[in-house]
Structures are given as C-alpha cells and as structure tokens.
matplotlib code that plots the C-alpha trace (Angstrom):
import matplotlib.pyplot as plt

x = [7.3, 5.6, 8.1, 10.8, 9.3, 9.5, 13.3, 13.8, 11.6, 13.1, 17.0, 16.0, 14.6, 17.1, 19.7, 18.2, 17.5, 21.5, 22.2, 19.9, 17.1, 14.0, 11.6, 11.8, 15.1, 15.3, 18.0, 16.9, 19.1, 16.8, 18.1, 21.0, 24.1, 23.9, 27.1, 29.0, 26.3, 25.2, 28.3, 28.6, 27.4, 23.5, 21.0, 19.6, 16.0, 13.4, 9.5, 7.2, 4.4, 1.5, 0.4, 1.3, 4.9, 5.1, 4.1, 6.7, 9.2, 8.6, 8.4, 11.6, 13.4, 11.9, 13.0, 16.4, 16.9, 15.8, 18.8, 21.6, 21.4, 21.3, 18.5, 18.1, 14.3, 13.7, 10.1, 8.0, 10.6, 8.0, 6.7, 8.4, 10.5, 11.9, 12.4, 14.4, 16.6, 17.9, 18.9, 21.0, 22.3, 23.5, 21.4, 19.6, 20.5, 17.2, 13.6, 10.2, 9.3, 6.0, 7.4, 4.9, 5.5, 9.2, 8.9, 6.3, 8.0, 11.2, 12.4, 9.8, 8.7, 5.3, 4.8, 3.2, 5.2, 3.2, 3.1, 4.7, 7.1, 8.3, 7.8, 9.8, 13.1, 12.9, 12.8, 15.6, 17.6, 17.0, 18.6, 21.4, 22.9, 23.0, 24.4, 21.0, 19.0, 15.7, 15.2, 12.2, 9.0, 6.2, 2.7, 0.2, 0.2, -1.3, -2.2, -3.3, -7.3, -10.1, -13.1, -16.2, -19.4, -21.6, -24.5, -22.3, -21.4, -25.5, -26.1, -24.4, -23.7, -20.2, -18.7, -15.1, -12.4, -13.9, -17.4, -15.9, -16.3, -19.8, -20.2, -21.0, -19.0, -15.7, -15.3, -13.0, -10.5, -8.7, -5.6, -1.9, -0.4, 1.9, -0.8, -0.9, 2.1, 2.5, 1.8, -0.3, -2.5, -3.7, -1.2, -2.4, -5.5, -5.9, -3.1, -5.1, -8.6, -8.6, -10.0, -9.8, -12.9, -10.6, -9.3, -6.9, -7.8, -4.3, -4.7, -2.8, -2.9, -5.1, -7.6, -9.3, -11.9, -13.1, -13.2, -15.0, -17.6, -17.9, -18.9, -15.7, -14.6, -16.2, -13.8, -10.8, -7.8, -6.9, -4.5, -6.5, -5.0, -6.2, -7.9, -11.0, -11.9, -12.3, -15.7, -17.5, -19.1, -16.9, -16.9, -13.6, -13.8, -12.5, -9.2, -10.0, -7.0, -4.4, -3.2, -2.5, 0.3, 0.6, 2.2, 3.8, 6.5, 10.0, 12.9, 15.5, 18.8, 22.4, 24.7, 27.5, 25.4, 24.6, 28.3, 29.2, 25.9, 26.1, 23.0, 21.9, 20.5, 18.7, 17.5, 16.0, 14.3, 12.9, 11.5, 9.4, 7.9, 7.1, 4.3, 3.0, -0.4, -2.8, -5.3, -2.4, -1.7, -5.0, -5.7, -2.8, -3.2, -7.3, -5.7, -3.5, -6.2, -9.6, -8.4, -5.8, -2.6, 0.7, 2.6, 4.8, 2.6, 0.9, 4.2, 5.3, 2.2, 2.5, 6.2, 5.3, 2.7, 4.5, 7.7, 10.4, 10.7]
y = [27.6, 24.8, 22.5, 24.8, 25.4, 20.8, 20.7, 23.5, 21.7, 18.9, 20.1, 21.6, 18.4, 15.9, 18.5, 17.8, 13.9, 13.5, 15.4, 12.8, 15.2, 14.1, 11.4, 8.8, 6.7, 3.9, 1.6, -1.1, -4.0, -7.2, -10.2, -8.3, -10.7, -13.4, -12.6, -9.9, -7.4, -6.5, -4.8, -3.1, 0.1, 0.4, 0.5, 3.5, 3.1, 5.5, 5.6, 8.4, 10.1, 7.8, 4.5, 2.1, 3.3, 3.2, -0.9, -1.1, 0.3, -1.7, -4.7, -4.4, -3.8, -6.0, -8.6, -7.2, -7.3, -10.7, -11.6, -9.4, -6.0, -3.1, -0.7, 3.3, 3.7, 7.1, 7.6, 10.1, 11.4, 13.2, 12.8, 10.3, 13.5, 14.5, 10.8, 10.2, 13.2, 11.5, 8.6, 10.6, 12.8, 9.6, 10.3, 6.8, 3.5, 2.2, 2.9, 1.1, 3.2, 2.5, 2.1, 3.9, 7.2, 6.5, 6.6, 9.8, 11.6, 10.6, 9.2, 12.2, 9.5, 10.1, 7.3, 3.9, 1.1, -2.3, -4.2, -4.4, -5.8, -3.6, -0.8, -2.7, -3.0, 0.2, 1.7, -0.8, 0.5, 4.4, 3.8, 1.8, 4.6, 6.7, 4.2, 2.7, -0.5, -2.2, -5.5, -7.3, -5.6, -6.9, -9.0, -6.1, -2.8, 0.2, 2.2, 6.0, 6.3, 8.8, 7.9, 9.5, 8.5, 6.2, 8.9, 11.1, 8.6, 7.8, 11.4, 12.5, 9.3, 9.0, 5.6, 7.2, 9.9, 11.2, 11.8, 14.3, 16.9, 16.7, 18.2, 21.6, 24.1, 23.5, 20.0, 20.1, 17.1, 16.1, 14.8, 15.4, 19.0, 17.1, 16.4, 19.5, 19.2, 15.3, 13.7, 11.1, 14.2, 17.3, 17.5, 14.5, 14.7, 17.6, 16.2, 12.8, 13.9, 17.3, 18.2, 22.0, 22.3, 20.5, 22.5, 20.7, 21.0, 19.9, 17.6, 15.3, 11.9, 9.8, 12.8, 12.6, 10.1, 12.7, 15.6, 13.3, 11.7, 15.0, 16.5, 19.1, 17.4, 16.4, 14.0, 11.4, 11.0, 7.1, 4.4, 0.9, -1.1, 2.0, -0.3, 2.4, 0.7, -2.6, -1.1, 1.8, 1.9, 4.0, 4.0, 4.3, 5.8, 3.9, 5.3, 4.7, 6.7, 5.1, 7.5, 6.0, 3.4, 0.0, 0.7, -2.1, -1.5, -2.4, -0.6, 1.3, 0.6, 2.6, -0.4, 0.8, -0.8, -4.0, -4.3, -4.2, -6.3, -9.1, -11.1, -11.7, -8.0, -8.7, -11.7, -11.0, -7.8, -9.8, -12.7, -9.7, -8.5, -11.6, -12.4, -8.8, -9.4, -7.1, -8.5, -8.7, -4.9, -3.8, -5.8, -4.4, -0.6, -1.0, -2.4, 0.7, 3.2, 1.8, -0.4, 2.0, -0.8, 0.4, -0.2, -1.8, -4.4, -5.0, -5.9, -8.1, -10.0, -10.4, -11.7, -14.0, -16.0, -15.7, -17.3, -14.4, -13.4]
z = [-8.4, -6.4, -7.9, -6.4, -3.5, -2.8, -3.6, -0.9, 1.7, 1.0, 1.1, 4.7, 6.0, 4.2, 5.8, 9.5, 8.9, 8.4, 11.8, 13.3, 14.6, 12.0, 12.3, 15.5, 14.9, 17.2, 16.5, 18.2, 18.7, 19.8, 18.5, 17.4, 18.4, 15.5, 14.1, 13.0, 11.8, 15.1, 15.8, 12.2, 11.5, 11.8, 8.2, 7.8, 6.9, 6.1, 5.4, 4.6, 5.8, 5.9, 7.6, 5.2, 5.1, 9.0, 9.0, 6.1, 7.8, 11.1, 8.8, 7.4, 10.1, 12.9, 10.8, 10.0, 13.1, 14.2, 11.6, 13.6, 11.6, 13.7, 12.0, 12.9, 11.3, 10.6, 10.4, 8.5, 6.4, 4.1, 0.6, -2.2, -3.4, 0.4, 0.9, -2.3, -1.7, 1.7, 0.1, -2.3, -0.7, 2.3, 5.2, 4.6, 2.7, 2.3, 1.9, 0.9, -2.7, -5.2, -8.4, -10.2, -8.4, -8.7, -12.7, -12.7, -9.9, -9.2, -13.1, -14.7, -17.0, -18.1, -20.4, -18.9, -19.1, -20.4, -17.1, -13.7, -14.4, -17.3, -14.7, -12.7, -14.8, -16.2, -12.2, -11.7, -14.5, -13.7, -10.0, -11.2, -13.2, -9.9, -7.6, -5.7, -7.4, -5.7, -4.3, -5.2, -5.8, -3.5, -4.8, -3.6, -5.8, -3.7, -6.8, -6.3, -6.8, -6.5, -4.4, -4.1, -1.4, -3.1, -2.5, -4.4, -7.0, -7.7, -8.0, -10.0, -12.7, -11.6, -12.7, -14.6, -13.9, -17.4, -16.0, -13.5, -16.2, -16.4, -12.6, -12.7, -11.0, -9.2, -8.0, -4.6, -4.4, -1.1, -1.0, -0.1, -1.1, -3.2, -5.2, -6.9, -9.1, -9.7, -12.8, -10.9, -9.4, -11.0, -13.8, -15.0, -14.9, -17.3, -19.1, -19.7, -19.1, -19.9, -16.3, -15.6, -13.2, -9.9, -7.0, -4.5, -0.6, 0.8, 3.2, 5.5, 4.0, 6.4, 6.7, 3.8, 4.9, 7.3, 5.1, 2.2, 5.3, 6.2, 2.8, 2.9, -0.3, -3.4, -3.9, -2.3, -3.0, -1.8, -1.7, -2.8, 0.1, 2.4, 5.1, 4.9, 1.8, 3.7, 5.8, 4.5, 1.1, -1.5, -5.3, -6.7, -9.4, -13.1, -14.7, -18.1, -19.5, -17.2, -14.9, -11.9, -12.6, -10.8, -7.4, -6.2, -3.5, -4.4, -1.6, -3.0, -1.4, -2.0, -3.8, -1.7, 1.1, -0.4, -1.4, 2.5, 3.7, 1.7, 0.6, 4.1, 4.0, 1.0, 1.5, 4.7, 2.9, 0.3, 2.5, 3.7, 0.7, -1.2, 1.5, 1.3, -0.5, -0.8, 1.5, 4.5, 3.7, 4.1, 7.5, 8.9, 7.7, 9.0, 12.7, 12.5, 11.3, 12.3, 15.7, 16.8, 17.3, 16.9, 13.1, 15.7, 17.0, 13.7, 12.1, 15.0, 14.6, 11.2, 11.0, 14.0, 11.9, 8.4, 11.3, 10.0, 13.5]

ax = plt.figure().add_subplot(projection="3d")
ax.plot(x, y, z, "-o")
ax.set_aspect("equal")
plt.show()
C-alpha cells in the first residue's frame, strides 16, 4: 500500500515538475556566453529534499554555468523515488543520486555489493540498460546511520543496531516517512536484525535533531556528513550486519543529453565531485544548517577556493 501510495505521489509531482510549476528553477545565465552552450537549450537539474542536495545542486550548476551551460535547477523535487521518476519520465536530465540507495531503492537490489566501487559499476550498469549512466562518483560517502544522545547511549548499553532489541517497550525512531518502506529503514532492519519493537515518527529530514534533543524520539535517523555531527555529542550507532550501504554520490544523467553536450558537460560535472570530501561536505551542510548561509553562497565559496569558478 505504502509502496503504492510513493508511485502516485510521485506521478503527481513528476507530472507538475514537467509543466515547470515545482521546486525554484532559476536558469541563471552568469557567465553564460562562452560559446555555443549558452544559447542551447538549458540542463535540467534536480536535487531532493534535504540540505546536502540543495549545495549539490548549486554546486553543479554554478559551475556549469561558469563554463556557458544554461541550467534550470529544480530544487526539492522530493525523495530518491520522486526524483528518479522525473528523470525518466524527461522532466530533468540530471540529478546528484547516492549509489547505495540507488541499488536498494531504485535497482531493488538487496544484496551488498563488495566495495564502492563494485556498487558503483553495478549502479552504472542498471542505468545504462534504460537510457541514463552516472558520471563519476564523488570521494565522500554520506551513508544512512542511526544516532542516539550519548545520555541515551550510556543508559541503556547501546554501542550496535543489534543492541536496540534489548530496550524494552517500543523504541520511537525519527526520520523521513520514506523510511518506513526502504530496505535501508525499517524493512531492513527486521530483515537484518530481526527488529520488531521500532515505530517510525515521520519526520522532515533536518528535524530530527530537534525531536531527538528534545527527547520526542528514541532514536535518529542521520546522514554521516550531516554537519550536526560536527558539534554536539552523538553516538552513532555500529551496523554490524551491513545495512546501510556506502553512499557516495555519483549524478545520473539521461545519455541522450550527454550525446548533445559533449564532454564539456561532463567534465565540468566531474571537476566538481572529485574535490567533494567528506570534511568539505560537512563544513558546508553545518554553514547551511548551524550558520544559516544560503546553499548558494556556500557553493560559490567553495568553487572560488577550489578556482572552478
């Protein structure tokens, strides 16, 4: 039902992004007179729901178009499997993915490949045989994790995922609604753990800090280059059984698109993500979250120093 209920939300929205009406698109042309892309048709570029995807997706296409493209970023498109129907259905050409969730959610492959980079081919190969492939997957992996207060942790005895099913009573989790059908969420963790004592509180992703500070939730659902982590004293908690996959980001782009780019296109995209390490991610999602700049700004700073802008 829940499953169901996703692929309807997300024909409904992928239906409005192609009219033009969802997320802020601002095709921006600074810079854009280089040569012949700034008067070609504009890349469609998307990001989801959270802060990370918003620098991501200023990232790539600040510096797309300090190389001539003309970009229409479409902000907030929604979760991984909202996001991935607009690229298929041709309301975007491009998107920042995690390749783990790609495989789980996307591929519904619940085996774990070896290493990154196995995961990487084998996301790479999936795409291919429906028209998209990904450019090159970045240093930093933002895997999924649960995180509990340290007060909490020491209570308790919590140092594993397993040790969760030593709490008595229910054990209230916060994270995304989304969360409640993935692999790399609930399903998986009875699957691989055997957990049956977890209830989901859907949140918004970014609020479960506050709900976990707060003592709404037993339990966090976070992203380890969430630029929380960077200040206040969490225990994430060890996945033992491998659940949460290495999430390094790799976009997805249609090959129709890279056909008419050229390798301009995707060498710009790449010069982007081979300097995205996992100490740069987190500074710039903690300016977003914890020093309130703009994804805007942060990016601009960023491809100033690393000189793609």
């Amino acid at each position: 039902m829940m499953r169901r209920s996703l692929r309807s939300i997300a024909s409904a929205l992928v239906a409005v992004l192609a009219a033009g009406a969802l997320g802020a698109c601002d095709s921006g042309e600074s810079g854009a007179t280089r040569d012949a892309e700034g008067s070609g048709p504009p890349v469609r570029l998307g990001t989801k729901d959270f802060t990370e995807q918003f620098v991501l997706g200023e990232l790539y296409s600040q510096a797309l178009r300090a190389e001539g493209f003309r970009v229409d970023l479409k902000r907030d498109v929604g979760s991984s499997e909202i996001t991935h129907e607009a690229l298929e259905s041709g309301a975007l050409d491009v998107y920042p993915e995690y390749v783990g969730v790609l495989l789980s959610e996307i591929a519904n492959r619940r085996e774990r490949p070896p290493s990154p980079a196995a995961a990487y081919r084998a996301a790479k190969a999936f795409e291919e045989r429906r028209g998209f492939t990904l450019l090159s997957m970045t240093p930093f992996s933002n895997s999924n994790a649960l995180a509990v207060k340290r007060s909490f942790a020491r209570r308790h005895g919590l140092r594993t995922i397993a040790d969760l099913g030593g709490l008595p009573g229910t054990v209230e989790i916060g994270a995304a609604p989304e969360f409640r059908t993935r692999f790399e969420g609930l399903v998986g963790l009875t699957d691989r753990y055997g957990l049956d004592n977890l209830e989901v509180k859907p949140l918004a992703i970014g609020k479960q800090y506050a709900a976990l500070e707060e003592g709404e939730v037993d339990i966090a659902t976070v992203f380890t280059t969430d630029g929380q982590l960077a200040e206040r004293s969490y225990v994430l908690l060890e996945d033992s059984r491998g659940l949460f996959a290495s999430q390094r980001v790799a976009p997805v782009i249609s090959r129709r698109v890279l056909r008419a780019r050229g390798g301009r296109l995707t060498a710009t995209i790449d010069a982007v993500s081979r300097r995205l390490t996992t100490g740069a991610m987190r500074e710039m999602n903690a300016a977003v979250d914890e020093d309130g700049q703009s994804p805007s700004s942060v990016a601009d700073a960023f491809l100033r120093a690393e000189r793609l802008k």
